[in-house]
C-alpha positions in Angstrom: 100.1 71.4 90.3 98.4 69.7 87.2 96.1 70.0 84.2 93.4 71.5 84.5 90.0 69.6 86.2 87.3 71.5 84.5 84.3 73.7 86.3 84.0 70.3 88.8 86.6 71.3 90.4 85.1 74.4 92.5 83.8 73.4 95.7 82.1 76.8 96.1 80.1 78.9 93.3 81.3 81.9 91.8 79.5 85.1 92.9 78.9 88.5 90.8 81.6 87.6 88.0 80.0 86.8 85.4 80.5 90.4 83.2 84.2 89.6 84.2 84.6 86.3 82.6 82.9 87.0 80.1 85.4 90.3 79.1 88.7 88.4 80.3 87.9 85.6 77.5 87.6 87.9 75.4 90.2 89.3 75.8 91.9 86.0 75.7 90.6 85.6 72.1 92.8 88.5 70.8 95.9 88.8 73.1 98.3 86.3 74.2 98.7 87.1 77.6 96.7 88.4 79.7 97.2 89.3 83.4 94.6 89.6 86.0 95.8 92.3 88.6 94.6 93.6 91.8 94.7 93.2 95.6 95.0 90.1 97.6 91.8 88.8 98.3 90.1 90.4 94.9 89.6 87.0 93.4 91.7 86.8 90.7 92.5 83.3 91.3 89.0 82.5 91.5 87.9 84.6 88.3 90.9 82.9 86.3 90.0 78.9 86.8 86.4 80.1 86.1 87.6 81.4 82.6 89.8 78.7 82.4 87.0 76.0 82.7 84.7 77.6 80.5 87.4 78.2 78.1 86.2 76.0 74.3 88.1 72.8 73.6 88.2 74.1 70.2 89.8 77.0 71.3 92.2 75.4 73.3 92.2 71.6 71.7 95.9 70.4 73.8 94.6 71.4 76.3 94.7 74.0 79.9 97.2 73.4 82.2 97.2 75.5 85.8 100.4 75.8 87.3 99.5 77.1 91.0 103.1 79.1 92.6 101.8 80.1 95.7 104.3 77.7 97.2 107.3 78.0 94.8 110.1 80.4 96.7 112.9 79.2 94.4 112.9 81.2 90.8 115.1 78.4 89.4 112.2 76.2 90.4 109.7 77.9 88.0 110.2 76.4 84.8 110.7 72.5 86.4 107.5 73.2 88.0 105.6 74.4 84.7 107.4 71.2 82.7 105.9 69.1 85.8 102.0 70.7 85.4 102.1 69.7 82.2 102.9 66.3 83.1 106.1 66.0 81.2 108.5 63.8 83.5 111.8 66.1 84.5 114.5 64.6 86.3 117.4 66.3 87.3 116.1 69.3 84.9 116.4 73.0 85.8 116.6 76.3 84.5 117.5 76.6 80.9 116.9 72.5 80.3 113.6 72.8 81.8 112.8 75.9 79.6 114.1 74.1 76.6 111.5 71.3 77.4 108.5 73.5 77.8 109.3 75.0 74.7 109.9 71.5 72.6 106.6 70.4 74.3 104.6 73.8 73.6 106.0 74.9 70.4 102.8 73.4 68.0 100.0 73.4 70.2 97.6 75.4 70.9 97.2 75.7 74.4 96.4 78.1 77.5 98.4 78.1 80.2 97.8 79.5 83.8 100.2 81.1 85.8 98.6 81.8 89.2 100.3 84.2 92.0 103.3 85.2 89.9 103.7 88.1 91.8 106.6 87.2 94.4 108.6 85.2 91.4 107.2 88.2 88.7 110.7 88.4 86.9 111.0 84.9 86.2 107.8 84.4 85.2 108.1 87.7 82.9 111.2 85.6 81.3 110.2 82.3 81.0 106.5 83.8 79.7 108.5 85.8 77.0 110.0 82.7 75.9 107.4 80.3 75.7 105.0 83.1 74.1 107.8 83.6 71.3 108.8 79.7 70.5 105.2 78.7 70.9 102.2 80.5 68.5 99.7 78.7 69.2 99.8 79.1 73.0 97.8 81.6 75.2 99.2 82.5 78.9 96.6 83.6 81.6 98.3 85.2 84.8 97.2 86.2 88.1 99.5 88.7 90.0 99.2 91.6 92.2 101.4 93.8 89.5 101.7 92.8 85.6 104.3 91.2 84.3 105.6 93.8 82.5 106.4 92.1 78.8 105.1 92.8 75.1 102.0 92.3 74.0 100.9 92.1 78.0 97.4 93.1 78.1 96.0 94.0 81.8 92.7 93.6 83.2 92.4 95.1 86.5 90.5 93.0 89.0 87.9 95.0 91.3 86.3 94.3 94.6 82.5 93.2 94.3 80.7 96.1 94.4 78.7 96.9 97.4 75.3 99.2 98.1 76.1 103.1 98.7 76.4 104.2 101.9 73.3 106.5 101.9 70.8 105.1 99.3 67.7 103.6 100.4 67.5 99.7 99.3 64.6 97.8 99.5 65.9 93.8 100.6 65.1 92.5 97.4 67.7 95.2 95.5 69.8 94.7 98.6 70.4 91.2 97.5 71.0 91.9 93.8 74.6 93.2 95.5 77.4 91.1 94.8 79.0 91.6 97.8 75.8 90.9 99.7 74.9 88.2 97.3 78.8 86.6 98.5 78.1 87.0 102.5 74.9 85.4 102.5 75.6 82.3 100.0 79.1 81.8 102.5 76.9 82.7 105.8 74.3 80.2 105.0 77.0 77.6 103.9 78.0 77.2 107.8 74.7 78.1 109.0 72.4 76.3 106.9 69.0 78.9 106.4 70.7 81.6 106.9 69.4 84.5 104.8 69.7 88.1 104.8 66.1 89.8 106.5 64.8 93.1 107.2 66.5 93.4 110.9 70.1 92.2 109.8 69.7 94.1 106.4 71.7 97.5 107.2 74.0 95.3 109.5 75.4 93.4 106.5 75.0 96.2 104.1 77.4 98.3 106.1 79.9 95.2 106.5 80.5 94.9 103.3 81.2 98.0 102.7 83.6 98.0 105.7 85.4 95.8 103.7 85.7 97.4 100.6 83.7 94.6 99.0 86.8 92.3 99.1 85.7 88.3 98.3 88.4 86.8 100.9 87.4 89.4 103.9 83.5 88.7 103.0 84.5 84.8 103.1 85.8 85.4 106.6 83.6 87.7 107.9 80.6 85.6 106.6 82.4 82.4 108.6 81.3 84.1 111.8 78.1 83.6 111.2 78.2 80.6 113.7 78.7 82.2 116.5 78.2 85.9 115.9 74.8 88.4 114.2 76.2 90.2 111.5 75.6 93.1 113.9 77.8 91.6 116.2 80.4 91.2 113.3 80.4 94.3 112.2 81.4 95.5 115.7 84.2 93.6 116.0 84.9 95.3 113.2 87.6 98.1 114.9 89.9 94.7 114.6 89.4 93.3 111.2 92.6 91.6 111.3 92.3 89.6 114.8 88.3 88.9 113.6 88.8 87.6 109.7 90.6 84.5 110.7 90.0 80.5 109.9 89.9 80.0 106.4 90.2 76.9 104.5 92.8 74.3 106.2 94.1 73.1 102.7 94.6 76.6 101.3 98.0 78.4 101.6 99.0 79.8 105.3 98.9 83.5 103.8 95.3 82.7 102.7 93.9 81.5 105.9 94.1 84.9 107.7 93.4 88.5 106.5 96.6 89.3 108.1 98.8 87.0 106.7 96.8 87.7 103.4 98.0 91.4 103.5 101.7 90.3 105.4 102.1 88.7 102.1 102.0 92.0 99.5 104.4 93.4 102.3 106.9 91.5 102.4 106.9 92.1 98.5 107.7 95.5 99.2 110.9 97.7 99.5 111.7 99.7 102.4 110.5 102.8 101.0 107.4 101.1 99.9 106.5 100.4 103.2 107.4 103.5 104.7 104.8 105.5 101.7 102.1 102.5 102.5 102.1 103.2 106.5 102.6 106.9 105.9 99.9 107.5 103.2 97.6 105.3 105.6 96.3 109.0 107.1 94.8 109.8 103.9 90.9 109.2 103.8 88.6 109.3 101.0 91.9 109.2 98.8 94.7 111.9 98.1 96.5 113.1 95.3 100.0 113.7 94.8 100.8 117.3 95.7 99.1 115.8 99.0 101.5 112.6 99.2 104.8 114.8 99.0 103.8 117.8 101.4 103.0 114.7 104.0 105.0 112.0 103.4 108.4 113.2 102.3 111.4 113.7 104.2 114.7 112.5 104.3 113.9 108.7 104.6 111.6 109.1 101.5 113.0 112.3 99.6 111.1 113.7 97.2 112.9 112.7 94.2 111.9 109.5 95.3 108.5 109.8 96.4 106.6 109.3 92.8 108.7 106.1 91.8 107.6 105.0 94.9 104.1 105.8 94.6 104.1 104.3 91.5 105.4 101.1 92.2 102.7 100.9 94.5 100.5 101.0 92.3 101.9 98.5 90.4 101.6 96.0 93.1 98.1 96.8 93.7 98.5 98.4 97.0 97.2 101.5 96.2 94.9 102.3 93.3 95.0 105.4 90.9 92.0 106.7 89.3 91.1 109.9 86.9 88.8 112.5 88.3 88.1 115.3 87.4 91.1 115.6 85.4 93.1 114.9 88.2 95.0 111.5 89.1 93.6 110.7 92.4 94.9 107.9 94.5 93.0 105.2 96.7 93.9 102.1 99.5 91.0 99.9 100.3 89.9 100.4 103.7 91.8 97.4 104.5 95.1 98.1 103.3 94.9 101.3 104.6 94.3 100.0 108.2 96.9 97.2 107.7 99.5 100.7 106.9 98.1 102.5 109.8 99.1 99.4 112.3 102.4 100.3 110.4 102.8 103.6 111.2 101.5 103.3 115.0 104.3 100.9 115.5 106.9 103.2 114.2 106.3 105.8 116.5 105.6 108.3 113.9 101.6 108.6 114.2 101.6 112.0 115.4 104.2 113.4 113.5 102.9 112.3 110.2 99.2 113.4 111.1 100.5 116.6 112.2 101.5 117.8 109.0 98.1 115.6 107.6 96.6 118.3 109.5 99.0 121.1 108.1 98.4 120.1 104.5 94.7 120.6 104.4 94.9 124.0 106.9 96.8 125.4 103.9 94.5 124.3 101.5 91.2 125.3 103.0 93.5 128.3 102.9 94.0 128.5 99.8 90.0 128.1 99.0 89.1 131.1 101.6 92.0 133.6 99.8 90.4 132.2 96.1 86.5 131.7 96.7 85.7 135.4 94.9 87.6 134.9 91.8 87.0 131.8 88.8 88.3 129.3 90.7 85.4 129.2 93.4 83.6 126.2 91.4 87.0 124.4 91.3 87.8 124.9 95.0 84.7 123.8 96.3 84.8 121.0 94.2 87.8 119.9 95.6 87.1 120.6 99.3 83.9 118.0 98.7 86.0 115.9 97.4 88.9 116.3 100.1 86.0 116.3 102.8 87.0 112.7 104.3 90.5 114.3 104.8 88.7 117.5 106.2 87.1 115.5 108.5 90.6 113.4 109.8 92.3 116.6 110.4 89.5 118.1 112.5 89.9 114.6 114.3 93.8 115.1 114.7 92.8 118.8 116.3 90.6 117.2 118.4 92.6 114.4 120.0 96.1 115.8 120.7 96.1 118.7 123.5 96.9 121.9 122.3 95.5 121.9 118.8 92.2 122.9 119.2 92.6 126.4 118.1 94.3 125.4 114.9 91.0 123.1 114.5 89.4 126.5 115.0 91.1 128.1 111.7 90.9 124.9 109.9 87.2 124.7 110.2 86.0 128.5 109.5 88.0 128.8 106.3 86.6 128.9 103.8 83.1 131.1 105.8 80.8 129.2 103.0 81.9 125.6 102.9 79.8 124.0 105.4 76.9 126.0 104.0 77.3 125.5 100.4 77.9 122.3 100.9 74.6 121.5 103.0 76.6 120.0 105.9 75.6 122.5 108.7 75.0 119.6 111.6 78.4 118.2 111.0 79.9 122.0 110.9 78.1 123.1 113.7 78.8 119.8 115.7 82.8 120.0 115.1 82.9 124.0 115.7 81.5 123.1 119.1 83.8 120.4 119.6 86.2 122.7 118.8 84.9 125.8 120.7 84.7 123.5 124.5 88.2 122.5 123.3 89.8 125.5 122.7 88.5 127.6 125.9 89.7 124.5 128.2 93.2 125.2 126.8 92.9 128.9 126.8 95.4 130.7 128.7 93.9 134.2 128.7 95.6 136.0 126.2 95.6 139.0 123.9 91.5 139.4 123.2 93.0 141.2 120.0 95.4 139.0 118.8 95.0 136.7 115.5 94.4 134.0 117.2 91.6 135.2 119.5 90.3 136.3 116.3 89.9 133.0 115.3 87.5 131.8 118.0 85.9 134.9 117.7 85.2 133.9 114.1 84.1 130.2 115.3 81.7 131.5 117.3 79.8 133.7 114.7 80.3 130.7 112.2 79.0 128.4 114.5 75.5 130.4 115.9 74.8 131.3 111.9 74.8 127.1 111.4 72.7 127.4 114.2 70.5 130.1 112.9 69.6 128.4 109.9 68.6 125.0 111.7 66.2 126.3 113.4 67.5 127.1 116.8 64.9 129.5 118.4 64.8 133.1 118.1 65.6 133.9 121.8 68.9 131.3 121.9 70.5 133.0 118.5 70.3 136.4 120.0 71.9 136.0 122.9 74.5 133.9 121.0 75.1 137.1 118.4 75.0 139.1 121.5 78.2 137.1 123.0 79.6 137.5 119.7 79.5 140.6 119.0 80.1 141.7 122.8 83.8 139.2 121.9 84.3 140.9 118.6 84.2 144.7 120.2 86.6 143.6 123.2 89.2 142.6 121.0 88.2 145.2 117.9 87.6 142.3 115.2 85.2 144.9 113.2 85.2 141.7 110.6 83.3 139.5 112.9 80.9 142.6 114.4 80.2 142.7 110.5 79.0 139.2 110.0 76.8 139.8 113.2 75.2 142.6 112.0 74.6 140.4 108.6 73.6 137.7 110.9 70.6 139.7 112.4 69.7 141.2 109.1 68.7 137.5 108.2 66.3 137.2 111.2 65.1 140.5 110.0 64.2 138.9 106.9 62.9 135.7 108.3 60.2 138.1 110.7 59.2 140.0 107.6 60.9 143.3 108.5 62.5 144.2 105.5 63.4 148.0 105.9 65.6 146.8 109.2 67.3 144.1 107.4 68.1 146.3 104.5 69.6 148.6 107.3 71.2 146.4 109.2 73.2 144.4 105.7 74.1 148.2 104.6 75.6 148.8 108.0 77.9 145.4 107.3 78.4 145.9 103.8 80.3 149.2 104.9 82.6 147.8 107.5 83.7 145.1 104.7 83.9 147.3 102.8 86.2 149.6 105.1 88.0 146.2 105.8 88.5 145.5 102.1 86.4 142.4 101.7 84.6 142.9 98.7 83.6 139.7 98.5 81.5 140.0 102.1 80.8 143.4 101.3 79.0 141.9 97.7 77.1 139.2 99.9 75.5 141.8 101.8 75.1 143.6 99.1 72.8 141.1 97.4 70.9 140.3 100.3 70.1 144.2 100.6 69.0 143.4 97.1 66.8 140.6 98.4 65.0 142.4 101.6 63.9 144.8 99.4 62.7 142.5 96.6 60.4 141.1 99.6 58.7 144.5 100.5 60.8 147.5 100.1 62.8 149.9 97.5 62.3 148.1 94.0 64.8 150.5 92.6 67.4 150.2 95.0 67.1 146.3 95.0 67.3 146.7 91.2 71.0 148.7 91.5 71.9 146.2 94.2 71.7 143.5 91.5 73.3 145.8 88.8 76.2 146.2 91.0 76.5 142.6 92.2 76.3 141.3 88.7 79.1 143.5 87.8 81.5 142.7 89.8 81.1 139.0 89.7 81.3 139.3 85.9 84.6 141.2 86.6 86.1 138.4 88.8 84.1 135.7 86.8 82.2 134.3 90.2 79.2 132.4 90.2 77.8 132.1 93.6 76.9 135.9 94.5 75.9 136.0 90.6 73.5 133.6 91.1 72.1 134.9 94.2 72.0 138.3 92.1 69.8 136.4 89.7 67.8 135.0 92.2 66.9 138.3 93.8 66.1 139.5 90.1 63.8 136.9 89.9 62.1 137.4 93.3 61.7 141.1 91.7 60.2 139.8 88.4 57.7 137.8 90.9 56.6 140.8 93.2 56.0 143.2 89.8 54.1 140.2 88.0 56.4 139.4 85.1 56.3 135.8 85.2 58.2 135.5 82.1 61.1 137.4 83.7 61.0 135.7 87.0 61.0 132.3 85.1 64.4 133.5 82.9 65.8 134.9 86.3 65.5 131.8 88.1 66.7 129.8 86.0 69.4 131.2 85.1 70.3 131.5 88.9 70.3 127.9 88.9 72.4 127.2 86.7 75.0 129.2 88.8 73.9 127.7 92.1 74.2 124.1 91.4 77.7 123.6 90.7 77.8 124.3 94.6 75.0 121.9 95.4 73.2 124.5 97.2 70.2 123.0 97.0 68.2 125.8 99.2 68.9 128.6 97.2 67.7 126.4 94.1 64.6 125.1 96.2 63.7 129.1 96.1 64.3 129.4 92.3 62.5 126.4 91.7 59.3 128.2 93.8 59.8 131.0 91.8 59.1 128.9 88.6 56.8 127.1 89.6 55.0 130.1 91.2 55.2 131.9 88.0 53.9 129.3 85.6 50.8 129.0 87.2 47.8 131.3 85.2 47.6 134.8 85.8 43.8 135.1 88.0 45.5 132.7 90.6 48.9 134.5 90.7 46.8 137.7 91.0 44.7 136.4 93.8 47.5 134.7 95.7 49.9 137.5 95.8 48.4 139.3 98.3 48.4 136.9 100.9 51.7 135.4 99.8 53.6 137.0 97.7 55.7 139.0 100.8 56.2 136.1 102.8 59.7 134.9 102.9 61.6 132.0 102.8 64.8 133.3 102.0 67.4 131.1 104.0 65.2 129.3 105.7 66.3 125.9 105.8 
């Protein structure tokens, strides 16, 4: 401990900070304490001896003092220690002397004073910060801590990691660099391997490392360390082990900051029990999770429900997990590195299996939920939230997948709700987990009742499955023997449901080979099973694609009540997908009887219902339609003849 050195004393240059400094002294120049929160391995120690160099004498003209309590276990030890970094001689002083002492020495000057890692003595620096901050005016108090210190007056700035390139955005090397995170690995890279830069071949290598590790400064340190002896390619591999990898940091710093490990062993062992237990538990959360989602999976007797948000909160607090406002909705988030560091938690306690079970349990009943409220007001809301959920989607699939026996609840899981892989433009992931799923599920298959619910199911996952297949491309020949093995399991085990969606099925490749009359045959034949079945939410998607095979080259008027009644009863349940395809086929219509005007309002209007759901094929069309219409009249005339029937509906 001692006063401060000034900006000399960094022996390596601060990296993608500068916006934080700059708002921290700020800050600084209004509020009397302020606390710099977050993870281990953020930086905050970093970012506050930064501010604290660049900090004006006249601001600060006794000067800035760093007291550094990495190393300080006893509390009694706290204020001694403080008395000793500001160089004030204290023998035999302790507690309430030594307090007495900082306060005599503080109490007319105007100083800052750093308290760095307060987070494992945070009451008693909460007390003696109180204290000093009340007997001395002129003094300003700069913390670091994984959670505040909870006191008046206590203003919080939240510490981020660097941030790091998205996942699926192009970057050109140049922009690539401009990254922080990137920026961080190749200054600490080239520091043991002198030239080191980051080039074209290593380029998506590093990118994707950082983002492995959540753009955390210590990780990217000791990731970047390997460079000796490892590519970054090689690194990144190595990867599956972060914790046995990111090792050998500085020799002079403190043990729990040589190691990512020991790094993370240190928030803890600041936990409680319970804590812990939420930390490991919530580890089988991906992409985040919100609370309804915490207590249906992690409580139980050893965390109770009563005790489950206290919990979660206090977690929070200590910067173990992070809570964030979307979408109106407080959403929770562990860095990829925490959350590992809880799931080696969790695998040790033998309750892996269990806990993912009802993971897996949690999101079967809310994809659910979605299939039981996708025709009604909510459908925006629900698939919304399933894009949002998708990373948890996609874990629980996984669960199905690995443990014997689950395959067929994989099955309900992924065909519910019928639209969401559609909608949400991933049909190569769909179709590549319902195949997973299908090879799965007839290995375990025991030969039972064709007509029970749960052969339903697979009957179901096949139909899904050949449609995803349908509208990539698969050839003609391979999709109708596919609906023929469908529809052949449908009739054995009298799931009139499933022969519907085959018979919807064909009328698409009806459309796609320009015979309209059979494909408005073939979605009247299906709309009247739903119908019979009560699914008037099937029963109005064939209903608007009747509407559509006609708007191509058939009936004008009975595309024209097809819309009429499809727009009715979405108005009535207020739904906005089969609306908008309503208003596509009206604007299809508007094209084929040369109303550009018409075909322009329809089409527009159509997407402004289809892209809440991202369904960026349907828009595609609407988007033709405009465009097609807003060229001048001689070379719509001209054109329509040759291409005015041809269609592209669902083709993707």
């Amino acid at each position: 401990m001692g006063a401060f050195a000034g900006a000399g004393g960094e022996l390596t240059s601060l990296i993608g900070r500068r916006t934080e400094t700059a708002r921290i002294a700020r800050l600084l120049s209004g509020a009397r304490l302020v606390t710099l929160t977050g993870a281990g391995g953020v930086g905050k120690t970093r970012l506050a001896l930064r501010v604290a160099a660049d900090a004006p004498h006249s601001a600060f003209p006794d000067g800035v003092y760093v007291a550094e309590l990495a190393d300080l276990r006893d509390s009694e030890l706290l204020a001694p220690s403080v008395l000793g970094t500001l160089g004030v001689a204290n023998p035999g002083r302790h507690g309430a002397d030594a307090t007495a002492a900082l306060v005599a020495r503080l109490c007319e000057r105007r100083a800052l004073l750093v308290l760095d890692n307060c987070e494992h003595l945070v009451e008693a620096c909460a007390r003696l910060t109180d204290a000093l901050l009340r007997a001395a005016p002129g003094l300003r108090v700069l913390a670091t801590s994984r959670q505040p210190l909870g006191i008046a007056g206590e203003e919080v700035f939240p510490v981020e990691p660097l941030p790091v390139p998205d996942a699926d955005a192009g970057h050109s090397l140049r922009t690539l660099r401009d990254y922080p995170a990137v920026a961080l690995f190749a200054d600490r890279a080239a520091a043991v391997l002198p030239g080191f830069t980051v080039t074209e071949s290593d380029a998506a290598a590093v990118t994707e490392l950082v983002r492995r590790l959540d753009g955390l400064p210590f990780a990217i340190e000791l990731a970047a360390a390997r460079i000796r002896t490892l590519t970054p390619q090689e690194i990144l591999e190595r990867l599956t082990d972060r914790f046995a990898l990111l090792t050998g940091g500085s020799r002079v710093a403190a043990d729990r900051q040589r190691t990512l490990r020991a790094l993370i062993d240190w928030s803890h062992e600041l936990c409680t029990d319970r804590e812990r237990l939420l930390w490991a538990r919530a580890s089988v959360f991906r992409g985040g999770f919100d609370l309804e989602s915490v207590e249906r999976v992690c409580a139980d007797t050893e965390l109770p429900p009563a005790a489950l948000l206290d919990t979660l909160d206090a977690l929070v607090v200590k910067s173990i997990v992070t809570c964030r406002r979307e979408r109106g909705r407080a959403r929770y988030h562990m860095l990829e590195t925490v959350r590992e560091y809880g799931h080696e938690r969790l695998v040790a306690s033998g309750t892996l299996d269990a806990v993912r079970g009802r993971h897996r349990d949690r999101y079967a009943e809310l994809t659910a939920r979605a299939g039981q409220d996708w025709f009604g007001p909510r459908q925006v809301e629900w698939f919304t939230r399933l894009r949002l959920e998708h990373p948890n989607l996609r874990t629980a699939l996984e669960f199905c997948l690995e443990r014997p026996g689950q395959a067929r609840a994989g099955l309900a899981l992924a065909v519910s709700p019928r639209h969401y892989w559609i909608t949400a433009g991933l049909l190569s992931e769909g179709r590549r987990r319902l195949s997973q799923l299908l090879v799965a599920d007839a290995a375990q298959d025991d030969g039972g009742d064709a007509a029970g619910p749960e052969a339903r199911v697979r009957v179901q996952a096949q139909v899904t499955d050949t449609y995803l297949g349908m509208l990539q491309g698969d050839p003609e020949a391979d999709v109708r023997r596919a609906l023929a093995a469908c529809e052949a399991a449908a009739r054995r085990g009298g799931h009139r449901r499933e022969s519907a969606w085959v018979w919807h099925h064909h009328g698409i490749l009806a459309i796609w080979n320009e015979d309209f009359a059979g494909a408005a045959a073939l979605f009247a034949r299906a709309r009247g099973e739903f119908r019979a079945q009560g699914c008037l939410d099937a029963a109005l998607e064939c209903r608007v694609k009747f509407a559509i095979a006609h708007a191509y080259g058939g009936d004008v008027a009975a595309a024209g009540e097809a819309c009429d009644e499809v727009e009715a009863a979405a108005r009535a349940h207020d739904e906005s997908w089969l609306h908008g395809m309503a208003l596509l086929a009206r604007a299809l219509l508007a094209r084929r009887a040369d109303a550009p005007a018409d075909a322009i309002a329809h089409a527009r209007a159509a997407i402004a219902r289809l892209r809440p759901f991202q369904d960026w094929w349907d828009v595609a069309m609407c988007v033709e339609v405009i465009g097609w219409s807003t060229q001048d009249a001689p070379r719509r005339a001209v054109a329509h003849s040759t291409r005015a029937s041809r269609p592209r509906y669902g083709r993707r």
